[in-house]
N, C-alpha and C positions, 0 to 999 in steps of 0.2 A: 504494500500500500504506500500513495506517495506519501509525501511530508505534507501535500496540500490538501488531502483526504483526509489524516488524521486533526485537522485544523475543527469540522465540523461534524455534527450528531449524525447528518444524515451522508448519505453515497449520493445524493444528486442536489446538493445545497443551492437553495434559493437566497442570492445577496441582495437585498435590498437597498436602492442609490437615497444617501439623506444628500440632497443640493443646500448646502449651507447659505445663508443670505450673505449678499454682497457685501464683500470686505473691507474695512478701511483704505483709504485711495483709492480706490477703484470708482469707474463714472456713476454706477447707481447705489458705494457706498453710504455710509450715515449714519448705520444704526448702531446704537450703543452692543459693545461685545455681549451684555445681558443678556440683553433682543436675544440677540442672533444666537447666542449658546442654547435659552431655552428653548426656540421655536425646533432648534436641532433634536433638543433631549424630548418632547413631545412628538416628532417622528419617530423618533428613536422608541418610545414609549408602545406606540400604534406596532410598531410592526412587531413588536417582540411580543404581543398580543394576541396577535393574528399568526405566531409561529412560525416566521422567518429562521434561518441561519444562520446569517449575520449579516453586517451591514456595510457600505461602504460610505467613504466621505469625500464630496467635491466641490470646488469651489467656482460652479457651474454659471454663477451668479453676474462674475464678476467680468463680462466681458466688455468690451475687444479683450483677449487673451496677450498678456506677453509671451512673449516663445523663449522657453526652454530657461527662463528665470522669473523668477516672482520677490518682493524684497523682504526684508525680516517681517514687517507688519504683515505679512501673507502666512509666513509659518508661524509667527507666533498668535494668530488668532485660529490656524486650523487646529494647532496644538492643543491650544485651551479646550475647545469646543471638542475636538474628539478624542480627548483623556477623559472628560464630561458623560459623554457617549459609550464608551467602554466600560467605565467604574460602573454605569448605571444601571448599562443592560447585561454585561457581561457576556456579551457573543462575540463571535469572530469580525473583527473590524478591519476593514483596509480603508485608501486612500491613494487620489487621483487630486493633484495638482496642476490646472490648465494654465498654459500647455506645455507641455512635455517639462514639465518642472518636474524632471525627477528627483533629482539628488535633495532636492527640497521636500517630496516626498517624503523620501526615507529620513529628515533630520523630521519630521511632524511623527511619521510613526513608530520612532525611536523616541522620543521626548512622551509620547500619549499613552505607548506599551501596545502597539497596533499590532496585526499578526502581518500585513501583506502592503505593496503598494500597488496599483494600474500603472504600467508605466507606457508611455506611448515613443514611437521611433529606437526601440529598445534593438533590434536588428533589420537592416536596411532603411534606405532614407523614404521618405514621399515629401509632398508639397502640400502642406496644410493651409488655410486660408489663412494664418500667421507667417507664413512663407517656409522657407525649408526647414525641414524637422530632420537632424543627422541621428544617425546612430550614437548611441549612448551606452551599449552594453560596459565593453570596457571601463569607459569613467567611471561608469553609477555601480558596476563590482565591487569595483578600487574604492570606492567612498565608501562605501556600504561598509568595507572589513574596517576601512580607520578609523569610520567611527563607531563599532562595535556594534552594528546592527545585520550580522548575518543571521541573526534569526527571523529579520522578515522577507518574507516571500517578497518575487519580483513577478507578475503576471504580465504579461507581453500582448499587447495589441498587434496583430498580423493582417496588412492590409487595411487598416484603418478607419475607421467612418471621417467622413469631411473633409477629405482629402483625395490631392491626385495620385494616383501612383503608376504614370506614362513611362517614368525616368527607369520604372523596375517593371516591366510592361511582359519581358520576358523571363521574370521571375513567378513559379507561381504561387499561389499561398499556402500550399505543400511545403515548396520548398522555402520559402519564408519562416514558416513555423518550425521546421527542421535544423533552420539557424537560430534561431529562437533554442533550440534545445542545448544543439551545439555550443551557445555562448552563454550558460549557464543558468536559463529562465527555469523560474518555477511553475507556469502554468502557460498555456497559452490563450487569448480572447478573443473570437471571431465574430463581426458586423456584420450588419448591411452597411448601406452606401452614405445614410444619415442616423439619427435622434430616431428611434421609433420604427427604424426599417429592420424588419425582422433581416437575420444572415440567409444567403441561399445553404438550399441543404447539402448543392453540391459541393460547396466551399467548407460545409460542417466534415462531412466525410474524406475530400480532402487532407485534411489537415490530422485528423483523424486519425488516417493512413502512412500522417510522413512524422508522426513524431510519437514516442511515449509520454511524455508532459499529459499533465490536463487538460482536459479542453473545454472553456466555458464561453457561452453566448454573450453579449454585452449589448447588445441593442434588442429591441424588435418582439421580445419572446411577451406573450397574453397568452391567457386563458383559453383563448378557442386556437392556438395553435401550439401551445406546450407537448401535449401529448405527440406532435410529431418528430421532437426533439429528442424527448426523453432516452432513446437508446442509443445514442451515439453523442450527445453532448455528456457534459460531464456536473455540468450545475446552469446556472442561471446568474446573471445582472442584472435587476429591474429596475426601473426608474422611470416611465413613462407611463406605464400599465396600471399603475398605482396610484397614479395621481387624478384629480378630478377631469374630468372628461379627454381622459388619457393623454396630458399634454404633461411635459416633466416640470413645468414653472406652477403646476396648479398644484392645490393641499392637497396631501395625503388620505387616500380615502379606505377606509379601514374596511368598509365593502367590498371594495376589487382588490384587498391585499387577499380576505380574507377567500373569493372566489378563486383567486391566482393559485394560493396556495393547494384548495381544493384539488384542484385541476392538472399542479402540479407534482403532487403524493397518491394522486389516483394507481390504483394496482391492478 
């Protein structure tokens, strides 16, 4: 069993996305860190309710995205807020810094006690609408050991949502996720093309095929089509599915967390 297995209760975990509200500096910040800590820990609240997995943290909020840095005000309010998150719920927690803010990942779920990061551009490059996203494996290894966080997982986005990927046109997402393994990743995470687009299934099997790692969904996966994932994915990211009229910027609706779940522990 991997090391990503033993992270959760169940063999096909359902992570559930809390979108933290906008951060200090950023164009729709404001609110006082309070705010924004509890409206997290009342997601957080709901979904542990409704029998989620575990959850992840992002700072989805906060765009236009800086690429590939975020400044101390960015990690030390994701910090606060999902040490908060963790203590309360006690599930398995990761964390996704936009955009491709790795290494900044890893210092929030090092500081918070997180088990995992999302890390995006982790092997090969693409063109994200923040402009080039480079490979980051090496670096973010190497940071990871100096500052003593090789205990958290690295989940690897392959082939990306919101992005081009012309420049690796003749790579395919096979073989993407097989460098993904190759460069040390602990799971790998397959999309669709945006927010909300389920992944094609041939892309799930794919990848599937070219790697041992994990393999979990990160966009796209509801209720009326979980069931056709279940045997060849390996868990679940939600974060659209769950929210009010299925949009990731609406509240949290403990109805479709609680239908999702249904649907996805069905036997």
């Amino acid at each position: 069993m991997s090391a990503t297995a033993n992270l959760f209760a169940s063999s096909k975990p359902v992570i559930a996305m809390i979108h933290i509200g906008a951060l200090p500096g950023t164009p729709a910040g404001g609110r006082p860190l309070r705010e924004i800590e509890a409206q997290a820990l009342r997601e957080a609240k709901i979904y542990r309710e409704a029998g989620v997995h575990g959850l992840m943290l992002e700072n989805m909020h906060d765009t236009p995205y800086l690429r590939g840095r975020v400044g101390p005000e960015i990690v030390a309010t994701m910090a606060v807020v999902a040490r908060a998150v963790k203590v309360a719920t006690a599930l398995p927690c990761g964390v996704q810094v936009l955009a491709a803010a790795n290494q900044e990942a890893l210092a929030v779920a090092l500081a918070a006690g997180l088990d995992f990061i999302r890390a995006e551009g982790f092997a090969f490059a693409h063109v994200a609408d923040e402009g080039f996203i480079q490979s980051s494996a090496a670096e973010l290894l190497r940071y990871r050991r100096v500052i003593g966080a090789e205990q958290v997982q690295v989940w690897a986005d392959v082939k990306k949502k919101h992005s081009s990927h012309a420049i690796t046109a003749d790579v395919s997402i096979g073989a993407t996720a097989h460098a993904v393994e190759f460069m040390r990743g602990d799971a790998v995470i397959v999309t669709g093309a945006v927010t909300g687009d389920a992944p094609k299934p041939k892309d799930v099997r794919a990848v599937k095929q070219a790697t041992r790692l994990p393999v979990y969904l990160g966009s796209g996966v509801t209720a009326a089509n979980v069931g056709g994932f279940l045997v060849e994915a390996d868990g679940f990211i939600v974060g659209s599915e769950f929210k009010t009229g299925g949009h990731w910027a609406g509240a949290v609706d403990a109805k479709r967390v609680k239908r999702f779940m249904a649907a996805a522990t069905a036997t």
